[in-house]
LUMLUM-991903 format. One record per residue: x, y, z of N, C-alpha, C in turn; residue in one letter. Coordinates in steps of 0.05 Angstrom, whole numbers, plus 5000, padded with zeros to 4 digits. Layout:
XYZXYZXYZA ...
! end
This chain:
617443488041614843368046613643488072X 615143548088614143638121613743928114X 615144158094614044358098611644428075X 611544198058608744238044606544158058X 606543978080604443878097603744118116X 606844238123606044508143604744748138X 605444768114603945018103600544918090X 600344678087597544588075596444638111X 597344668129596644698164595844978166X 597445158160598045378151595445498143X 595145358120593645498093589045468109X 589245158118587145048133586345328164X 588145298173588945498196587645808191X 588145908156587546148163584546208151X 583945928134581346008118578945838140X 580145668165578145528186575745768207X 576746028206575046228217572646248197X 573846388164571646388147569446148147X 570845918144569245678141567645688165X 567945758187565545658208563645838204X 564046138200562446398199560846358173X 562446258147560246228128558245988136X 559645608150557545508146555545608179X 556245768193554045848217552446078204X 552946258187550646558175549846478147X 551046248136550746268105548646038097X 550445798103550645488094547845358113X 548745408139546745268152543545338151X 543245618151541545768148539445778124X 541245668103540145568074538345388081X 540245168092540044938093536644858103X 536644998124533945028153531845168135X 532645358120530045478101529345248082X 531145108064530144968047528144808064X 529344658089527944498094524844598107X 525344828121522744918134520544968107X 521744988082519445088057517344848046X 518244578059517144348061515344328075X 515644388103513344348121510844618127X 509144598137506644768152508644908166X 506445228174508045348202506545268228X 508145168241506145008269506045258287X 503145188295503245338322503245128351X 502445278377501545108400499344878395X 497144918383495244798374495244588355X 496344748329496444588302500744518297X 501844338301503944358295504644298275X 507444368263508144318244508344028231X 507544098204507443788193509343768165X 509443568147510643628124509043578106X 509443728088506743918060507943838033X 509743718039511043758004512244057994X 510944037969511244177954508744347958X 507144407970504344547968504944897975X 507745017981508245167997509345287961X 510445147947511745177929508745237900X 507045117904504845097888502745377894X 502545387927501545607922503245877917X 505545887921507646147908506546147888X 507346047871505846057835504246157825X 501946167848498846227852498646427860X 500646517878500346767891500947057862X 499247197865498847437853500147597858X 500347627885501847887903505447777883X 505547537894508347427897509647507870X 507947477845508647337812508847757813X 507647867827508148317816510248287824X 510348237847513248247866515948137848X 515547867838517347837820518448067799X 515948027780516548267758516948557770X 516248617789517448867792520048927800X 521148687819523948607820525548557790X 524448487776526248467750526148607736X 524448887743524449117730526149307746X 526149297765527249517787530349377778X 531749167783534749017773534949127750X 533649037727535149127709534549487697X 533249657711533249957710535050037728X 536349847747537850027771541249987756X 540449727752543949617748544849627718X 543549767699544649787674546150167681X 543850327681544050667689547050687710X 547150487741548450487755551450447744X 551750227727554750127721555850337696X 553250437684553650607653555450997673X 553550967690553851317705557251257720X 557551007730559850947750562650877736X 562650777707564650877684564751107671X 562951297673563651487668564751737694X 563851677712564151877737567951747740X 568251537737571351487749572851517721X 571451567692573551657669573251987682X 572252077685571552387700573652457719X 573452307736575352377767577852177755X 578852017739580752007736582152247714X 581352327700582852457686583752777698X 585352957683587053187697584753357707X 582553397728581053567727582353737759X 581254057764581354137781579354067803X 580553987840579153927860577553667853X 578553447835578653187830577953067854X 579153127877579352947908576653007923X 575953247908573053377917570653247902X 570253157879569453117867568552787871X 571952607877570952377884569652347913X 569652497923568152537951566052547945X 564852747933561852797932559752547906X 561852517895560452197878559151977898X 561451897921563151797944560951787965X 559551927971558752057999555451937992X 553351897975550751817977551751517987X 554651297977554551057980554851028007X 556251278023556451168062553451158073X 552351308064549351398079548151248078X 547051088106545150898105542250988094X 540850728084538950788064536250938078X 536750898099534350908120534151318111X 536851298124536551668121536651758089X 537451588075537351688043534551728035X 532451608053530451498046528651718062X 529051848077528752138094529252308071X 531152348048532952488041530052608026X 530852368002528952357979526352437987X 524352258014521652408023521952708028X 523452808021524053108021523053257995X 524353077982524853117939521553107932X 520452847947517852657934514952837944X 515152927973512353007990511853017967X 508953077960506753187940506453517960X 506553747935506453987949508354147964X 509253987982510854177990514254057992X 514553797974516553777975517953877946X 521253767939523154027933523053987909X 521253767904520953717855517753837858X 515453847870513353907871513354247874X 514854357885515254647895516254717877X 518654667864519654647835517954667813X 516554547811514254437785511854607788X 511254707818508554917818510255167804X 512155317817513755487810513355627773X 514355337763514355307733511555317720X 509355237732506955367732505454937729X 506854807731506054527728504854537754X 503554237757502154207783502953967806X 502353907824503253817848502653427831X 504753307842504453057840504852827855X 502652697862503752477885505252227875X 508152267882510452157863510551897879X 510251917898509951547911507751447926X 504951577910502151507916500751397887X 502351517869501651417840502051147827X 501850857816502750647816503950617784X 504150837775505450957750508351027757X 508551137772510351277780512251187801X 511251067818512750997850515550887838X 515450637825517250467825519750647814X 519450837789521950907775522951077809X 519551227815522451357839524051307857X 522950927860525150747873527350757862X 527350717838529650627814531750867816X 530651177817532651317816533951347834X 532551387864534051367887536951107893X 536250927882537850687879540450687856X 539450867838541650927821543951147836X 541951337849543451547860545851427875X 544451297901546551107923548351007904X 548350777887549650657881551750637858X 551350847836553150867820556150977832X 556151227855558151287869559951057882X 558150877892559750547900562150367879X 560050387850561550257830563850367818X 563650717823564850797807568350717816X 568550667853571150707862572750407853X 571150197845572050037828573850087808X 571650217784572550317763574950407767X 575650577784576650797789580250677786X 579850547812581450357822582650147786X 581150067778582349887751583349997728X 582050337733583350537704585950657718X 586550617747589550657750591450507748X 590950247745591750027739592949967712X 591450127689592150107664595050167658X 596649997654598950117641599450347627X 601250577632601150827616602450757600X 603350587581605050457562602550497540X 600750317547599350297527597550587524X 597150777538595951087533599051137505X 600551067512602951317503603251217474X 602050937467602850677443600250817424X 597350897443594750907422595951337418X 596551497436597551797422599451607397X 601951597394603351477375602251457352X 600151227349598951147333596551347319X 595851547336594551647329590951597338X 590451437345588351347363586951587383X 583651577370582451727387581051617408X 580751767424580551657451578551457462X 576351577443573751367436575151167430X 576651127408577550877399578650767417X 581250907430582550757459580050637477X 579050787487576750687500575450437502X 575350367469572850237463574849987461X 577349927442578849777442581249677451X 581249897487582749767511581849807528X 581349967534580150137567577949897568X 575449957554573749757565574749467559X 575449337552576049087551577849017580X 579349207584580449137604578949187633X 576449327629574849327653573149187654X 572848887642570948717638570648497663X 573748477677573348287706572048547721X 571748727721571048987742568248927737X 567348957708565248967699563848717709X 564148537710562648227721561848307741X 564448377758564648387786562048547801X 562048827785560149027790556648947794X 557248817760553948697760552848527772X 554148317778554148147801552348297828X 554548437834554248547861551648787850X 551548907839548949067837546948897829X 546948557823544348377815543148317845X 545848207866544048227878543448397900X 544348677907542548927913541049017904X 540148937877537349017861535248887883X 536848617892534748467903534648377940X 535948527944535948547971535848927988X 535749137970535849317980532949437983X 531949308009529249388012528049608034X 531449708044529849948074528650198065X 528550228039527550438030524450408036X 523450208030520950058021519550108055X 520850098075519650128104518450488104X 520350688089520150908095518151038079X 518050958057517451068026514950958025X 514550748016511650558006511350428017X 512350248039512250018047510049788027X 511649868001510249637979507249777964X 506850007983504250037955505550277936X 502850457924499850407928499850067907X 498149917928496449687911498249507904X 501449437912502949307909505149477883X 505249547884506249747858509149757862X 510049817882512049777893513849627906X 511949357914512549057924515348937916X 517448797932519748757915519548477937X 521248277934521248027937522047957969X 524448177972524648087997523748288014X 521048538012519648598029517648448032X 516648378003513948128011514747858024X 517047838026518347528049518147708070X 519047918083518848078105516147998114X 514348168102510948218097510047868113X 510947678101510647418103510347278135X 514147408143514747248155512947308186X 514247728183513747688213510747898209X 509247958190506848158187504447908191X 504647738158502947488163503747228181X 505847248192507447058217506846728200X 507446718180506846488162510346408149X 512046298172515246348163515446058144X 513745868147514745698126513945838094X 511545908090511546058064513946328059X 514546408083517146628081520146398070X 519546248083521946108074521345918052X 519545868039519845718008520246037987X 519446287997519846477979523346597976X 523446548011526846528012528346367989X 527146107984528845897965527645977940X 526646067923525746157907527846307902X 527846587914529346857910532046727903X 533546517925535546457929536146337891X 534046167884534845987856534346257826X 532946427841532546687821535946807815X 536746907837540346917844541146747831X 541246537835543046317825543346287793X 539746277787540446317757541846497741X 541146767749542347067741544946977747X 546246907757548646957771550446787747X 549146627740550446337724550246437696X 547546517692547246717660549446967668X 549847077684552447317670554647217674X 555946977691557746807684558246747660X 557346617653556846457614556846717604X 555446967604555647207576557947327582X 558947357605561647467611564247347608X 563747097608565846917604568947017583X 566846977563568347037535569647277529X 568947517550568647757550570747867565X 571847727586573247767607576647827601X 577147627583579547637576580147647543X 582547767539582747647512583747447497X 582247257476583147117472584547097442X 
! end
């Protein structure tokens, strides 16, 4: 009895650091936005009062807000389907017998260290109109100059690819990591049998990368929706909102229009947008995860 009480001391003891750091950066912080999305933003003059729901009514209303959405749910699901599809195949790649393999996962490897800021330097290299390195390219070939993040046709996918670029190299060391994992028992059972590799693939490999697989999409749902330093360098949201994503227009909000209670009912918004996504690939993955 005394050393199950000691170790339940034990156990309290080592997860009591996490618990204060999540409820001081995570929990409390929620907490203060939900409530600030209730009231006015006060100034010296006019102070804060409580509004209801009116903070929540005009979101709805907002135009800017409802692009910003959809373009967020376009930019997620163009970043994070390409990303998880390129990052199972780059680690079936670098796992299997190739020459300078170690080189290879390096350079997959190396867009995910680079902060976005300079990735975002990288690309305005690729993008100028004219004299940058797809435009110089394209005159060459005898095509003509294009303003690739002045166009509102165009801007967003070249968000989308830059974001695939960064990030499939991230997923892939997952992958990577769970196809070494695979028992060589079962490679040696599907040769035997006669099993092509497609087939192995399709009827172990991936099944067995389906906790990876949650894991991945998860985590790329929500950097679809929080990876916005590109957006300072590149567009900062235009031309014309075109490029607007949710949490630059809470940015835009808080400290551009200095209006932080409407920044923070969009905060709780974003937050129940997460929540739902998160809960829908729970439930479709569920069944998926293991075999039953």
């Amino acid at each position: 009895m005394f050393k199950n009480n000691l170790s339940q001391v034990y156990a309290w003891l080592l997860i009591t650091p996490a618990l204060i750091l999540m409820g001081l950066f995570t929990h409390i912080p929620s907490f203060t936005t939900l409530i600030s999305s209730f009231f006015s933003t006060g100034t010296k003059k006019f102070p804060s009062k409580f509004i209801g729901f009116e903070n929540y009514e005009l979101a709805l209303d907002d135009p800017i807000f409802l692009e910003a959405v959809l373009n967020n749910l376009w930019y997620a699901v163009a970043t994070i389907i390409p990303s998880v599809f390129l990052a199972i195949l780059m680690a079936l790649f670098v796992d299997s017998k190739i020459k300078g393999r170690v080189l290879v996962r390096m350079a997959y490897f190396t867009p995910t260290i680079l902060p976005m800021i300079a990735v975002s330097n990288i690309w305005l290299f690729f993008y100028t109109p004219e004299i940058g390195l797809i435009d110089q390219i394209a005159i060459n070939l005898g095509f003509g100059s294009q303003n690739w993040l002045g166009d509102k046709e165009t801007v967003l996918n070249c968000l989308i690819l830059i974001t695939i670029w960064k990030e499939a190299g991230f997923f892939m060391i997952f992958y990577l990591a769970a196809l070494q994992n695979i028992p060589p028992e079962l490679k040696e059972a599907a040769k035997i049998e006669g099993a092509s590799k497609y087939y192995f693939f399709r009827r172990i490999t991936f099944p067995l990368l389906m906790p990876i697989t949650l894991f991945v999409v998860i985590n790329a749902t929500l950097n679809s929706f929080k990876l916005v330093d590109h957006l300072f360098i590149l567009t900062k949201g235009g031309p014309d909102n075109a490029s607007n994503l949710i949490l630059y227009y809470i940015y835009e909000s808080a400290f551009s229009f200095l209006d932080s209670s409407y920044a923070a009912t969009l905060t709780v918004i974003l937050l129940l947008i997460l929540a739902i996504v998160s809960i829908v690939q729970f439930v479709l993955f569920d069944k998926r995860i293991h075999y039953r």
